[in-house]
N, C-alpha and C positions, 0 to 999 in steps of 0.2 A: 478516478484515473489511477489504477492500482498498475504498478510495475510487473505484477507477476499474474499470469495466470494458469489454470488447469488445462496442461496439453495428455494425453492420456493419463499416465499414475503421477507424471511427478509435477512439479514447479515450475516455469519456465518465463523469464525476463524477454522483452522485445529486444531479437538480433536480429541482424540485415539479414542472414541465411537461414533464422528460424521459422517455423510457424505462422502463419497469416489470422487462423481463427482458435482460442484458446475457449475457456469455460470459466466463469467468476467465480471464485471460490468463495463470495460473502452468498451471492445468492441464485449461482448455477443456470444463469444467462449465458448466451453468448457473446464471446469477447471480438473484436479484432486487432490486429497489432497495428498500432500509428508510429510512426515512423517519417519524421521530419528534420529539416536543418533548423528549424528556429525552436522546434519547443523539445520540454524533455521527452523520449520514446517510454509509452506507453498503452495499456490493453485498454481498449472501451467497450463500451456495452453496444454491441448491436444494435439493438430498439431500444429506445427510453427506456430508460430502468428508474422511474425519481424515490423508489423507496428504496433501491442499493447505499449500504451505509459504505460500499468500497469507489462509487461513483460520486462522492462527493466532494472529494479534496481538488483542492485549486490546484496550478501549476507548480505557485511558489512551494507548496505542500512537497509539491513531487520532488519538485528538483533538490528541495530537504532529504528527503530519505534516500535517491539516489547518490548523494555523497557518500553513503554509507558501502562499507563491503557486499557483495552478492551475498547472499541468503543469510543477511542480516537483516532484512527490511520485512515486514509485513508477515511478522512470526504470530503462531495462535497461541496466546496464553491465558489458558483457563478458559473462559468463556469470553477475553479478549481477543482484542490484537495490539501485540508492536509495533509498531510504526519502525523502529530499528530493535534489536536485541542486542544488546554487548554484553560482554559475561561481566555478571550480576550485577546489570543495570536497565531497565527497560524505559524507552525514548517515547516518549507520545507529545510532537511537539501541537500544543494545545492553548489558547487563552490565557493561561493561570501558570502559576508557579508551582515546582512540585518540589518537593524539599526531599534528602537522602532518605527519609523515612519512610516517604510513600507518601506524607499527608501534605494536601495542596491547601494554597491560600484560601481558597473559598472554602474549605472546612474548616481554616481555622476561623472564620469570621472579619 
């Protein structure tokens, strides 16, 4: 359930007056904009997508990165993605602890 997706060249978050069908930027399906009062608004895949690695976050996932600023969320770094970007900190809220360093619990053993 990714917040953003490919409306022609740029970016674009689900707004009541935006866009109805967008483009997944993990794996270039088609999106549509959901748009409700009880969950967070967000792009879905069209048809099944179950190998989209952008279609697989829960709600509570969502509503995690949607606290964050506008095009702070679901940044590409390197051959990643940010879940949020903050100058010079990148968010990936995930299982494990991730220490200032970069290295997570599970690497340390």
């Amino acid at each position: 359930m990714p917040l953003y997706a490919n409306v022609g060249d740029h970016r674009e978050l689900v707004r009541e007056d935006g866009p109805n069908r967008g483009i997944c930027a993990y794996c270039g399906e088609t999106m549509i904009a959901r748009r409700g009062a009880l969950r967070t608004w967000h792009w879905a895949h069209e048809a099944a997508t179950p190998d989209c690695e952008g279609g697989k976050e829960s709600e509570w996932h969502l509503a995690w990165k949607a606290l964050a600023l506008d095009d702070t969320q679901e940044i590409q770094v390197g051959n990643r993605r940010a879940d949020v970007l903050a100058p010079g900190r990148v968010c990936r809220r995930a299982p494990e602890v991730v220490y200032d360093r970069g290295e997570s619990a599970r690497a340390r053993g």
